[in-house]
C-alpha positions in Angstrom: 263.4 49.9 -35.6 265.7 52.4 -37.4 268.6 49.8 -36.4 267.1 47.2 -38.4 266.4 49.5 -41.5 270.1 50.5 -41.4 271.2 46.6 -41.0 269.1 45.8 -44.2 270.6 49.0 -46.1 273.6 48.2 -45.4 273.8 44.6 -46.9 272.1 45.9 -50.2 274.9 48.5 -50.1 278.0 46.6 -49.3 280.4 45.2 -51.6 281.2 42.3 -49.4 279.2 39.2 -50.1 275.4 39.2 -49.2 274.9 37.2 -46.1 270.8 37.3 -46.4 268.7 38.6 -44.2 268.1 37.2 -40.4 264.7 35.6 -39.1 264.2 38.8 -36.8 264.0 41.2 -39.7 262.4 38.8 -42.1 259.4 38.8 -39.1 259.4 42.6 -39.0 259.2 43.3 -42.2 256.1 40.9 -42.5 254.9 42.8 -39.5 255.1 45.8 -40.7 253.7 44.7 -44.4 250.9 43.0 -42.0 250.2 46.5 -40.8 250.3 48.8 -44.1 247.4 46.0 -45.5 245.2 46.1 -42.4 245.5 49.7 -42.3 244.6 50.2 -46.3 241.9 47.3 -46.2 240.4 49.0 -43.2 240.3 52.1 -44.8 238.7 50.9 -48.2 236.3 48.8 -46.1 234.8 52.7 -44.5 235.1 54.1 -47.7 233.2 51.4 -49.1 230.8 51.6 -46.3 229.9 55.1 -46.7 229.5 54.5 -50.5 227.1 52.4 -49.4 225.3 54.4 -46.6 225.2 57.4 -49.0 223.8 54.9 -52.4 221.3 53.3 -50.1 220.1 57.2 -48.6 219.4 58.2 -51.8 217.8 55.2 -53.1 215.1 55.9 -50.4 215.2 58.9 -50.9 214.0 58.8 -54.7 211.1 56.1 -53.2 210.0 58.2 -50.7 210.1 61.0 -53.2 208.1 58.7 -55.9 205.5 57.2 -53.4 204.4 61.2 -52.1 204.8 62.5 -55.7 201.8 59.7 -56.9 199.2 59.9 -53.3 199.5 64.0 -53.6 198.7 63.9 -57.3 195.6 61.5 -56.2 194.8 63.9 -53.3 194.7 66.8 -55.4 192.2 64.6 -57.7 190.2 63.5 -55.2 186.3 65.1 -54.4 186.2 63.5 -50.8 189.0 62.7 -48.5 188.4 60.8 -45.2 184.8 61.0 -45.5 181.4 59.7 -47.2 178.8 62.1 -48.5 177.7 62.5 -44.8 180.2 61.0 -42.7 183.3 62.6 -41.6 186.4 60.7 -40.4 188.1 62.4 -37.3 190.0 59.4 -35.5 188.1 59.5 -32.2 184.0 58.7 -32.9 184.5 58.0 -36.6 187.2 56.4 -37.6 188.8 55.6 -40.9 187.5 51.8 -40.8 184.3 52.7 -40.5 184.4 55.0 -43.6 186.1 52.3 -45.6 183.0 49.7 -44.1 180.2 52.2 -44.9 181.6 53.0 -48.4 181.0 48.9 -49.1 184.7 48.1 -49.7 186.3 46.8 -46.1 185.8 43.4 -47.3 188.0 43.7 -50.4 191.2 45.0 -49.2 191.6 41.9 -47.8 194.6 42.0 -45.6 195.5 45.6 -44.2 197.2 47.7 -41.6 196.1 51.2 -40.1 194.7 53.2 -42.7 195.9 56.7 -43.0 194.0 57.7 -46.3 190.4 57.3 -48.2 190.3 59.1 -51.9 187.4 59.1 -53.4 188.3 60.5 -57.3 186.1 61.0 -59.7 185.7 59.8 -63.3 185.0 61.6 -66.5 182.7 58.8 -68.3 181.5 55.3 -67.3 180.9 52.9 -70.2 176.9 51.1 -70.5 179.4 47.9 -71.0 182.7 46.3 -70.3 184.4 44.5 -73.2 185.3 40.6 -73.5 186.4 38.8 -71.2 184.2 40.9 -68.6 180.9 40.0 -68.8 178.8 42.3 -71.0 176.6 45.1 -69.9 177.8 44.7 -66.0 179.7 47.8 -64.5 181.5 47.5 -61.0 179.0 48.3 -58.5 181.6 50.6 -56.7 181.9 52.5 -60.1 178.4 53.7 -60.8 178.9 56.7 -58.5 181.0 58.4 -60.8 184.9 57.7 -58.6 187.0 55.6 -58.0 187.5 54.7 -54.2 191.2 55.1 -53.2 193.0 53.5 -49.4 196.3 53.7 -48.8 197.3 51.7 -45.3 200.7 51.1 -43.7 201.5 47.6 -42.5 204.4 45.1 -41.6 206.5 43.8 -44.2 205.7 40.3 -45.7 207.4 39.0 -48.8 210.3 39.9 -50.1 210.0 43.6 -50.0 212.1 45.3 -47.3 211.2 45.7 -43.4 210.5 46.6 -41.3 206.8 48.0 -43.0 205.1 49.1 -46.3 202.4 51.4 -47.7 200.1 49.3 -49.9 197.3 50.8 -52.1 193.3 49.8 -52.8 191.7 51.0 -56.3 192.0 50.9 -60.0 195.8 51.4 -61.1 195.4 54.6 -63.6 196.5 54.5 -67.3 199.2 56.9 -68.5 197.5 59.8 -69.1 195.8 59.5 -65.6 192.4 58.1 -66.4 190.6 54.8 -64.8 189.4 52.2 -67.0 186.0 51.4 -65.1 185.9 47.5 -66.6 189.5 47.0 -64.5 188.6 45.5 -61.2 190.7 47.4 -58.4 194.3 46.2 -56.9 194.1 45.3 -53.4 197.5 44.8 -51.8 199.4 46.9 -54.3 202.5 48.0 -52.6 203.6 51.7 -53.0 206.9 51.6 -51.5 208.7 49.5 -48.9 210.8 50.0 -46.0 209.2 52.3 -44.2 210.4 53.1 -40.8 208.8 51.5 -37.6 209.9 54.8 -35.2 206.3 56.7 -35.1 206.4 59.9 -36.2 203.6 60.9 -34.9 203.1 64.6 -35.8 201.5 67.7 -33.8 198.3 68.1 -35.4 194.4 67.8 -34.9 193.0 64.8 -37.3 195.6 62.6 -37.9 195.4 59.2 -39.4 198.4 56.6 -39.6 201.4 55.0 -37.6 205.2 54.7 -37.5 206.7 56.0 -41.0 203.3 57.1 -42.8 201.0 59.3 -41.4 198.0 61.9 -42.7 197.2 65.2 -41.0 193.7 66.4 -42.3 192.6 69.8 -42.7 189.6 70.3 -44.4 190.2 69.6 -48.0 194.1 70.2 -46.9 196.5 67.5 -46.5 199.9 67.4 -44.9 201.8 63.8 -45.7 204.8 62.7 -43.3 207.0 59.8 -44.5 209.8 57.7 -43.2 212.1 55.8 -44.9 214.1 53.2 -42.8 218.3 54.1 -44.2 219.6 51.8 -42.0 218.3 50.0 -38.8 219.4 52.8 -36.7 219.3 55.9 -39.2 216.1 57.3 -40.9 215.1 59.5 -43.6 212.0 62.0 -43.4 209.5 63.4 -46.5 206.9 66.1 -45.9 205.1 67.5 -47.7 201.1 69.1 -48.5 198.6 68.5 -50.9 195.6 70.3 -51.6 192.4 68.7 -53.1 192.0 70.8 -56.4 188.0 69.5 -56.3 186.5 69.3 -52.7 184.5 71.6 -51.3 184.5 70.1 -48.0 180.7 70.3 -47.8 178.4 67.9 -45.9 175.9 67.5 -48.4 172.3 67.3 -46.8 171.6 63.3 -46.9 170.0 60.4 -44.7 172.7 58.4 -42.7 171.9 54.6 -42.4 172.2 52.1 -40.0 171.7 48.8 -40.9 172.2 45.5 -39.4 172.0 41.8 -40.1 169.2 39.7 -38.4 169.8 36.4 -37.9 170.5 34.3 -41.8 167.7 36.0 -44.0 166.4 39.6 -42.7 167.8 43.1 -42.6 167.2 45.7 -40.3 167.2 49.2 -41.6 167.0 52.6 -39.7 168.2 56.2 -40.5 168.3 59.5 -39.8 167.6 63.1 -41.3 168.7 66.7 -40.4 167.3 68.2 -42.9 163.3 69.9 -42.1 160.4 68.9 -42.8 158.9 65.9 -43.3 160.4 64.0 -46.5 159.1 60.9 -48.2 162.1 58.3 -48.2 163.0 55.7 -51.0 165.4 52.6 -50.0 167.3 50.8 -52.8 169.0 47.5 -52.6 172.2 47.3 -55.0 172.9 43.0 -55.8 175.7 42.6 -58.3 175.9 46.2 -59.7 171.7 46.9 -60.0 169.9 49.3 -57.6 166.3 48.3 -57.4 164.0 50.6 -55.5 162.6 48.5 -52.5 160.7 50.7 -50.2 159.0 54.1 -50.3 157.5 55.9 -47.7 157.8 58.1 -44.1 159.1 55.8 -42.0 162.4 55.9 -40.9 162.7 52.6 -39.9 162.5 49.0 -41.9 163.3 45.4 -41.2 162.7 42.3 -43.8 160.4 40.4 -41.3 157.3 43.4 -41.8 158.4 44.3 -45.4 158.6 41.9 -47.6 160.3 44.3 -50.4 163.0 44.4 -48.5 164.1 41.2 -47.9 167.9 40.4 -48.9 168.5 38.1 -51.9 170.2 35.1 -50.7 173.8 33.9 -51.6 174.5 38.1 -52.8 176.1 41.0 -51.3 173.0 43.5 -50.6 174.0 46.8 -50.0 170.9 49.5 -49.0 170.9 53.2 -49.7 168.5 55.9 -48.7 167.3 59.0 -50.3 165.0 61.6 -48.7 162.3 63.9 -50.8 160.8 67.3 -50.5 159.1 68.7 -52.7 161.2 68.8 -55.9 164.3 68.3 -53.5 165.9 65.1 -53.5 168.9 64.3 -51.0 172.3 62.7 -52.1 172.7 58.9 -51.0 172.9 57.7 -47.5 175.8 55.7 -46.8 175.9 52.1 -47.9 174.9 49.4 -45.4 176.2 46.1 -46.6 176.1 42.4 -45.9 176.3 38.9 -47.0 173.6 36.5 -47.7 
């Protein structure tokens, strides 16, 4: 090689006619121009590479960051996590489904994944009416317990947002300052944040709720959040963090728990139960479009639509039943809702 060199120097340095250069060192010197650009292109392709490996890290890591910043400020919000008045979720006999069914709002999620969260948060004033173009006088059914029901849920990736899953979001999207406008229906399908990692995380703790990149660790009114962004399809990013619910008490307030179920097109069976002692006098209420309306009273603890005509469910309607149990001057918080379709 040096051969050559010297060869070519010594033609640009003679004072003899050039003769031009030979075929053999116009090919090596291509050659080795060939080689200086794969080298250099090969190096600004890794540099760009890692540029982009380091842009795209930090892209999820601000999402990630964003999406646990918003559910622990809702957590810390929230009255009641995982659980109804009287029902606790704790992912072997109850399970999170079942508190989203007995709190009357499975069917309007619509589409959904595992859950991993139930919020209920509570409001500071609910209006008599709603303004144009909401019908007048008629407040969400959902509302007029004073919060705002939260789910979060993880799920595959549909759309264009980025796989391989996302964590979507049920209830009222809050204004600026933080409050929720009662009159706005709630969002179902609202996506939080998107690629979300499909390797389960699966942490080391007692009551846990979620799957892959977004799971839920429970502890009474304690929360610990795991998250997993997807970098790459072989690289992933982890947020943890805890929350702590600023309003629960964790309590399980003294109230009837309802079973209810739907007989045939046109009846409804009722039946509930009661820790409490004594011997209360129950009331039943059937909520239709938003108004409660007191349909039984009495001892029993047991009801269906064929032997009480009170009862009986009003056709084409969701009817959702309650219970309340009274001693005395005592009167028990709700029973879970039973819903169904007529």
């Amino acid at each position: 090689m040096k051969k050559y060199f010297a060869q070519i120097y010594r033609r640009f340095h003679t004072s003899k006619p050039s003769r031009g250069f030979t075929l053999v060192e116009l090919l090596i010197t291509v050659l080795i121009s060939t080689m200086v650009i794969v080298i250099a292109g090969f190096a600004l392709v890794t540099i760009t590479s890692f540029d982009n490996k380091a842009e795209a890290r930090t892209e999820r890591q601000i999402d990630l960051n964003r999406a646990f910043d918003f559910m622990t400020h809702e957590i810390r919000m929230a009255s009641r996590i995982n659980r109804l008045e009287t029902e606790v979720a704790d992912g072997s006999t109850t399970t999170l489904e079942k508190i989203v069914e007995d709190a009357g709002i499975k069917a309007k999620l619509g589409s959904y994944g595992t859950i991993a969260l139930y919020l209920e948060i509570p409001i500071d004033t609910i209006p008599t009416s709603c303004p144009p173009p909401t019908p007048p006088a008629i407040i969400p059914s959902d509302y007029q317990a004073g919060f705002d029901r939260v789910v979060y849920d993880i799920r595959p990736t549909t759309g264009s947002w980025l796989s391989p899953r996302v964590i979507a979001r049920y209830g009222r999207i809050p204004s600026a300052d933080g409050s929720i406008d009662a009159c706005k229906p709630p969002i179902p399908n609202d996506i939080l944040v998107d690629s979300i990692s499909d390797t389960d995380i699966n942490p080391t703790c007692t009551v846990k709720f979620g799957a892959g990149g977004f799971y839920a660790c429970l502890d009474g009114s304690l929360v610990e959040l795991f998250l997993r962004g997807a970098v790459s399809a072989r690289e992933n990013q982890d947020v943890t963090g805890r929350a702590f619910s600023r309003l629960s008490s964790y309590s399980t307030e003294l109230a009837p728990v309802l079973f209810g179920s739907k007989s045939g097109t046109t009846e409804m069976n009722l039946t509930w139960t009661w820790s409490g002692t004594g011997n209360p006098t129950y009331k039943v209420y059937r909520t239709v479009d938003g108004v409660a309306t007191e349909v039984y009273s009495g001892s029993v603890s047991s009801l269906d639509s064929s032997t009480t005509p009170s009862l009986h469910p009003t056709s084409g309607k969701q009817n959702c039943y309650t219970v309340r149990a009274t001693i005395g001057s005592y009167t028990s918080a709700p029973s879970n809702a039973r819903c169904e379709d007529f």
